[in-house]
C-alpha positions as CSV (number, residue, x, y, z in Angstrom):
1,X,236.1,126.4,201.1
2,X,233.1,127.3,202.6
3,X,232.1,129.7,199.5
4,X,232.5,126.7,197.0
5,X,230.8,124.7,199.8
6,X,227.3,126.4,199.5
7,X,228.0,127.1,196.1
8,X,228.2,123.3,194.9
9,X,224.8,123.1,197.5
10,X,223.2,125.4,195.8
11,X,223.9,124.0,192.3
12,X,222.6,120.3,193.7
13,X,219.7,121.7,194.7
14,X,218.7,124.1,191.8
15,X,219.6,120.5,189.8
16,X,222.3,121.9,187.7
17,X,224.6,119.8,185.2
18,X,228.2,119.9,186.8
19,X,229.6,120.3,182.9
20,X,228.8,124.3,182.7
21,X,230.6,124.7,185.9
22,X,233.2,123.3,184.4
23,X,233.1,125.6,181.1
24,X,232.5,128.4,183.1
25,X,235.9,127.8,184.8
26,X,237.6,127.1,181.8
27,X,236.8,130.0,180.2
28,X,236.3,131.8,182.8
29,X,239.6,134.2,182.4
30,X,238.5,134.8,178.6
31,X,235.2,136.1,179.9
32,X,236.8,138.1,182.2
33,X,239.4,140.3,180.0
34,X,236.4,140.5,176.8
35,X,234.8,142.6,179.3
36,X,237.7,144.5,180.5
37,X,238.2,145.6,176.6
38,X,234.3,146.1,176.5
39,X,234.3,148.4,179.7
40,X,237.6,150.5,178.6
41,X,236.3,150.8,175.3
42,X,233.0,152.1,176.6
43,X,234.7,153.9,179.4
44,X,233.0,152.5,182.1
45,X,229.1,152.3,180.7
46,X,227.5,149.4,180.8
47,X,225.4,150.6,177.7
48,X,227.8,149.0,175.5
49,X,226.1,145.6,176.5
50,X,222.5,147.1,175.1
51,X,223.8,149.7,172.6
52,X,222.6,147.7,169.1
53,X,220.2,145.6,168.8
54,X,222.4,142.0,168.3
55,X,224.6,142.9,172.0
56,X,220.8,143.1,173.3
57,X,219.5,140.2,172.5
58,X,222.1,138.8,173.2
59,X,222.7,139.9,176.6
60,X,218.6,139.5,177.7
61,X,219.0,135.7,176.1
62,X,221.8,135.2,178.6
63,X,220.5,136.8,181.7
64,X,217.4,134.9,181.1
65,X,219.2,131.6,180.6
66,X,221.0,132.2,183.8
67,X,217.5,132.8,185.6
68,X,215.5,130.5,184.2
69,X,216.3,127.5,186.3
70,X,216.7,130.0,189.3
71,X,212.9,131.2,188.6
72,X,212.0,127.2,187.9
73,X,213.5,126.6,192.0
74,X,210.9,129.1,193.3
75,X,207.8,128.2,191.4
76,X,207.8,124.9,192.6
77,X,208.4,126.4,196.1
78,X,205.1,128.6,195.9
79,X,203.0,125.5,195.0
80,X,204.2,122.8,197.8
């Protein structure tokens, strides 16, 4: 309880919508065994994830979409 407790503290504060939560725990388990195939296929290596140029871009537009409101939080904490 108190991991979901900070968790839904930290999501009010970095302002975000409580319908991705939601996605993310629906398809949360399909997530989950895609990259179990992806990392028994590969044998372990992450480099499956950057190996062509599409899973690249596609992985870099994710990670920065996960960031971005993270990286929103502390530039407004460097200026006030």
């Amino acid at each position: 309880m108190l991991v979901f407790g900070l968790m839904g503290y930290a999501f009010k504060k970095l302002k975000y919508p409580m319908a991705p939560l939601v996605l993310a725990l629906v398809l949360g388990d399909m997530a989950e065994t895609s990259f179990r195939q992806s990392m028994l296929i590969s044998k372990g290596s992450l480099d499956i994830f950057v190996s062509t140029p599409l899973a690249g871009t596609i992985t870099c537009l994710a990670l920065m979409m996960l960031l971005w409101p993270a990286l929103g939080f502390f530039k407004k904490l460097s200026r006030g």
